[in-house]
Steps between C-alpha positions, in 0.01 A plus 500: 500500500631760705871638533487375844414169368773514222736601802422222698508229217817621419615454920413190470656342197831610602449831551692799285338629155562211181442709219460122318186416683215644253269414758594783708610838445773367238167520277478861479881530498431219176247659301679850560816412335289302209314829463826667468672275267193485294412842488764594199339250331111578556620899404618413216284175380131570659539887586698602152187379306208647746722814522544515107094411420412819761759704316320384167178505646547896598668555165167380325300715712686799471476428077150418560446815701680716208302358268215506611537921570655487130166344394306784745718767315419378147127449600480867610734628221208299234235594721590894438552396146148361454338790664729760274358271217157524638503845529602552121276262367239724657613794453554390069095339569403850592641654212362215230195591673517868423599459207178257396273783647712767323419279186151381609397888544657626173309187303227603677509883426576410104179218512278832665642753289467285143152399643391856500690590163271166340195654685562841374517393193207255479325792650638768220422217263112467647462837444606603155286141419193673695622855302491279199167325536347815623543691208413190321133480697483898427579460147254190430228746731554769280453302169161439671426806592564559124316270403177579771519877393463436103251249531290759767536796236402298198168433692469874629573619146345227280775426329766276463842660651712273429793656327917527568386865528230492757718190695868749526230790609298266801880381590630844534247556714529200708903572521394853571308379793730231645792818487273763661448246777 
């Protein structure tokens, strides 16, 4: 309906404005004053409790917001921990590791250097064995040669020549030999 309508309804029921009719305009002049009356009572029943669960709702979000940049704080605070950590746990790896090859080289330098002390030895003791069988061989050679040299002169002279005499005189000849060589 229009207000011309509302005009003309009103005309014709007797005319003048009855605020009492809620079929006319007396309906928004109605549900204005219940809005009124009511509204004390919707602020502090229905809006008190939406008003108070924003304010709680904001509260939570501001915690959760300073929390959660707390938690970003600590992360980065641990985070430059770990790597500090990190970087000593290398830094103490690289020195265990010098350390072994420190240790690994010395080891190594006392295995090479007792290696060549045993080798020098064995060596030293090869060759006073040698020294030692050497003038064993020359000394069993020239008890031969002894030997050989009487038995040839007894046959060139007929004879036997076989005495402690004749044997010192064919070895101090044999021992004269060996020296002038």
């Amino acid at each position: 309906m229009t207000l011309g309508n509302f005009a003309f309804f009103a005309l014709a029921e007797g005319g003048g404005f009855n605020p009492l009719n809620v079929a006319g305009a007396g309906q928004f002049l109605w549900t204005f004053v219940i809005f009124v009356v009511a509204l004390p009572f919707m602020w502090r029943v229905v809006f008190g409790k939406i008003t108070e669960a924003l304010v709680d709702r904001d509260a939570k979000s501001a915690e959760a917001v300073l929390a959660a940049e707390r938690a970003s704080e600590e992360a980065e605070k641990s985070r430059a921990a770990v790597e500090v950590a990190l970087g000593e746990a290398q830094a103490e790896a690289a020195k265990l590791l010098g350390e072994a090859r420190e240790r690994a080289e010395t080891r190594e330098r006392d295995i090479v250097d007792k290696a060549k002390r045993e080798a020098e030895a064995m060596i030293a003791s090869a060759r006073s064995t040698i020294h030692a069988e050497q003038e064993k061989a020359l000394s069993a050679i020239r008890s031969e040669v002894v030997e050989l040299s009487l038995q040839a002169a007894g046959r060139v002279l007929g004879r036997n020549v076989d005495s402690d005499d004749d044997r010192r005189l064919v070895s101090e000849l044999v021992a004269g030999e060996g020296a002038a060589k």
